[in-house]
C-alpha positions in Angstrom: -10.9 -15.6 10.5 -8.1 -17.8 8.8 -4.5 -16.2 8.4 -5.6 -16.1 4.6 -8.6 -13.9 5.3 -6.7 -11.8 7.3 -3.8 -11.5 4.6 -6.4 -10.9 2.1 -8.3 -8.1 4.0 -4.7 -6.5 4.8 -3.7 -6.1 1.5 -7.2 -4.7 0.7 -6.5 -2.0 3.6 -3.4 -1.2 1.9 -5.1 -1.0 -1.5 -7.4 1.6 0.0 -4.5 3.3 1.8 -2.8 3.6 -1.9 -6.0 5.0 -3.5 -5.9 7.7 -0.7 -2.7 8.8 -1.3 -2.6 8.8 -4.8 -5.7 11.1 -4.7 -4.1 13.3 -2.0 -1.5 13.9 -4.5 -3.4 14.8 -7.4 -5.1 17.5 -5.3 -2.0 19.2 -4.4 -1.4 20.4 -7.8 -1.9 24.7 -6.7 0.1 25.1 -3.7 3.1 26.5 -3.6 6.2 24.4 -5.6 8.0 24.2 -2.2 5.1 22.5 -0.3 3.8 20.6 -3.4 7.3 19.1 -3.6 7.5 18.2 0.1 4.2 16.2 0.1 4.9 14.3 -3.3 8.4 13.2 -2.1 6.7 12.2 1.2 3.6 10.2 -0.7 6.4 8.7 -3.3 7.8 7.6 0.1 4.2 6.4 1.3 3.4 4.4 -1.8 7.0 2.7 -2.4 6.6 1.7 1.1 2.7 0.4 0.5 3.7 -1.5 -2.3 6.4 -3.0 0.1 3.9 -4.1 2.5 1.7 -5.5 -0.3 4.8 -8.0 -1.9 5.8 -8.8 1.5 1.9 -10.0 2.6 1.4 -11.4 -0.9 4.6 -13.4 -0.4 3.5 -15.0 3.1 0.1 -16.1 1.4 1.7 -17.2 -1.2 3.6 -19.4 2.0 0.5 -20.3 3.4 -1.1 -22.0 0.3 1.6 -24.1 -0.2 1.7 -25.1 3.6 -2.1 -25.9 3.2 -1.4 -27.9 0.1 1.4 -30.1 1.6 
């Protein structure tokens, strides 16, 4: 597998990770304020950091191509 597959197959992993979370959050909507508040600070945490990881990978493919091209 070529370090652009592998790129592209991370960033799908993290895609997936995203739609988890996002869906975890929506589902938390009747428990208590308290624990509702903890987990949406902690997935707000989760998905800043995911989208994080996704610039940084899209970044070093973007890297790649251009060291294939020249």
């Amino acid at each position: 597998m070529s370090a652009n597959e592998t790129l592209l197959e991370a960033m799908d992993d993290l895609s997936r990770v995203r739609d988890v979370l996002e869906l975890l959050s929506m589902t938390t909507r009747s428990m208590p304020d308290a624990e509702q508040n903890a987990l949406a600070t902690g997935t707000k945490i989760a998905l800043d950091f995911l989208a994080l990881a996704q610039t940084g990978l899209k970044e070093h493919r973007a890297e790649l191509s251009e060291k294939e091209v020249n």
